[in-house]
C-alpha positions as CSV (number, residue, x, y, z in Angstrom):
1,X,9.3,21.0,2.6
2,X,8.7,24.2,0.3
3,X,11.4,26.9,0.8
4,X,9.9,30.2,-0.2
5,X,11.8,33.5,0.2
6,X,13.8,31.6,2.9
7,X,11.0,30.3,5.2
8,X,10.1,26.5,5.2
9,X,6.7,25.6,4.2
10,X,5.2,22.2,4.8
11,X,4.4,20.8,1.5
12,X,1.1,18.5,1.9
13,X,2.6,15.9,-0.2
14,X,5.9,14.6,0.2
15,X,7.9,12.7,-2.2
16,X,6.8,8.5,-2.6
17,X,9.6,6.7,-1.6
18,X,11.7,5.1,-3.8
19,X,10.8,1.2,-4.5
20,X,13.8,0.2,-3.1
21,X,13.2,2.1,0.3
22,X,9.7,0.2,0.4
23,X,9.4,-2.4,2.4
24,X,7.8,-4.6,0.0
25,X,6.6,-4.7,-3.3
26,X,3.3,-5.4,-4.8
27,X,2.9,-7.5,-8.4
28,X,1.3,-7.8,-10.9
29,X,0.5,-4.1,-11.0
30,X,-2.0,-3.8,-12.8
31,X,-3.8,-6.4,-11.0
32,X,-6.3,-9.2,-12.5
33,X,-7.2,-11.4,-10.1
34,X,-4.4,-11.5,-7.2
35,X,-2.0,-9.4,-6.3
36,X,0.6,-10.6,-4.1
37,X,3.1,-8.8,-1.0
38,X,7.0,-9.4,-2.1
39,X,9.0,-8.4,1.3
40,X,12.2,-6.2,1.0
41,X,14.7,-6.7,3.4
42,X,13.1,-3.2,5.7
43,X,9.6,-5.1,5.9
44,X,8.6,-5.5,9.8
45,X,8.3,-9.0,11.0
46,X,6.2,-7.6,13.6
47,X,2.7,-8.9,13.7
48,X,-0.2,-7.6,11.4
49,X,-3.0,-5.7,13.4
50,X,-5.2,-4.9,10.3
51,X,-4.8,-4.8,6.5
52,X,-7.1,-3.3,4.0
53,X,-7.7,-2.4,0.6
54,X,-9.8,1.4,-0.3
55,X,-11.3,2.5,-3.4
56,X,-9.7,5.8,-4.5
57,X,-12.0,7.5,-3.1
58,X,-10.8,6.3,0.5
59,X,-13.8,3.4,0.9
60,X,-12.9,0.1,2.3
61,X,-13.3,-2.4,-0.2
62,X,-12.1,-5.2,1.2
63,X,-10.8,-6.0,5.2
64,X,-7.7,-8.4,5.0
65,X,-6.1,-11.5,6.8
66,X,-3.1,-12.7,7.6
67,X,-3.8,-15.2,4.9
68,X,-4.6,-12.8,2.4
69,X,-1.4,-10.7,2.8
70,X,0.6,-14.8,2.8
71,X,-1.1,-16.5,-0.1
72,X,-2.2,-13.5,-2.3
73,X,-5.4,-10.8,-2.2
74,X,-8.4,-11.8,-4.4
75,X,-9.0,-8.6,-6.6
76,X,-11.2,-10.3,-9.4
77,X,-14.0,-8.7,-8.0
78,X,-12.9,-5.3,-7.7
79,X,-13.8,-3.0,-11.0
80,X,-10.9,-1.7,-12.8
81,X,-9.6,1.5,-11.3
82,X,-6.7,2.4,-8.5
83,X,-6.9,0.9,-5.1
84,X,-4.5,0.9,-2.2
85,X,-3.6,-1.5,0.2
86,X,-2.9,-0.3,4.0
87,X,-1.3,-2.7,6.5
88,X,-0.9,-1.7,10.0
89,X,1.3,-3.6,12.1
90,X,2.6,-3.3,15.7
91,X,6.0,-1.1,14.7
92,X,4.6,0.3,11.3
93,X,1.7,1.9,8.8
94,X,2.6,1.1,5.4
95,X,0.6,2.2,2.3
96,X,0.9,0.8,-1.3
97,X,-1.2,1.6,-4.5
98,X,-1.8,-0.6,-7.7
99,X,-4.1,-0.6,-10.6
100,X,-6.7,-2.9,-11.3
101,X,-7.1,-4.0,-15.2
């Protein structure tokens, strides 16, 4: 929120959270070959519906599993650049970016 000569003005871009208000954490970042999903203690239990990772400019890349989110995403195939990861789950959206060396 923008306050300009006392009227409140949505700002399109809000503050990131800070990493200890996310609910996980994503490493290595910069990425090789796998990145991996460390879960804070906020991180819903609640059951993925869908996880992907987008290009920067906002093309899926890759769709996701369960598995993928558990054991660690591939990214050797990806070309370096940003990338961000989206999982949806029942109870929550959450959106997290990382480099790719």
């Amino acid at each position: 929120m923008v306050v300009y000569q006392n009227i409140e003005i949505p700002s399109a871009v809000e503050p990131a959270p800070a990493i200890s208000d996310a609910p996980a954490l994503l490493f290595p970042n910069p990425a090789k070959d796998f990145i991996y999903i460390q879960k804070h203690s906020t991180y819903s239990e609640a059951p993925v519906i869908a996880a992907f990772l987008y290009d920067i400019q906002g093309k899926i890349v890759q769709n996701l599993t369960n598995t993928d989110l558990q054991q660690g995403i591939f990214t050797g195939d990806l070309q370096s650049g940003m990338y961000y990861l989206k999982v949806i789950q029942t109870q929550q959206v959450s959106v997290y970016h990382f480099s790719k060396m």
